[in-house]
C-alpha positions in Angstrom: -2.3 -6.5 -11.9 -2.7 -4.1 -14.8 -0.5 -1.5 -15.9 -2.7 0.7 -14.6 -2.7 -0.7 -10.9 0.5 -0.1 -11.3 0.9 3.1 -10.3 -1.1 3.7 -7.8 0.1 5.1 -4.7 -0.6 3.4 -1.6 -2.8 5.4 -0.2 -5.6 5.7 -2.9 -5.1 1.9 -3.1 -6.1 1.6 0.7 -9.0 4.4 -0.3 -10.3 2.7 -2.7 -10.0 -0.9 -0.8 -11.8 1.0 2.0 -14.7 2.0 -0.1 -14.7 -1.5 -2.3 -14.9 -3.1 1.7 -17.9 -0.7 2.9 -19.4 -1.5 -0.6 -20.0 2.0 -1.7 -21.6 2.3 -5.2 -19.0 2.6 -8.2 -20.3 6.1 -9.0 -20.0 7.3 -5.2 -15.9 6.0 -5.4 -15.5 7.3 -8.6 -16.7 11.0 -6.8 -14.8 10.6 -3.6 -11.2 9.7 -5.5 -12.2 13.0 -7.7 -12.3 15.0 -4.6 -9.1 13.8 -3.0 -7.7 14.4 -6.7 -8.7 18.1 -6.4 -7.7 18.1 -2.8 -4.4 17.4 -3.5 -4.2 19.5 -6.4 -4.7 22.2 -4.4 -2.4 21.3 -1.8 0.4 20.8 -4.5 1.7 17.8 -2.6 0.1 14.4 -1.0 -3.5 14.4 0.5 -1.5 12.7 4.1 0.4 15.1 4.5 -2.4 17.8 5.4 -3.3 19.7 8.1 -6.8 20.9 9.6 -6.0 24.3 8.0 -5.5 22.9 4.5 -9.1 21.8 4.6 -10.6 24.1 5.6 -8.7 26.6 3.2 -9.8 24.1 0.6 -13.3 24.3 1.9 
């Protein structure tokens, strides 16, 4: 495990399991994980920890 791997939390790790698993295309993850990145950005806190409202504020 790299440096890197490291410090991912557990729940992009099971994200980006999920999508290696349903074999989604590299450039396809690489958009999703930017999303949830901006997602939680906005949230100021954890992506798991939202609510319905939170997205669709965020929407």
């Amino acid at each position: 495990m790299t440096s890197s791997q490291a410090n991912v939390s557990p729940l992009r790790r099971r994200m980006i399991d999920d999508m290696r698993m349903r074999q989604l295309a590299p450039r396809t993850q690489d958009i999703y994980l930017r999303i949830v990145r901006e997602f939680a950005r906005f949230l100021g806190r954890s992506p798991d920890t939202d609510i319905v409202e939170d997205l669709r504020r965020f929407q």
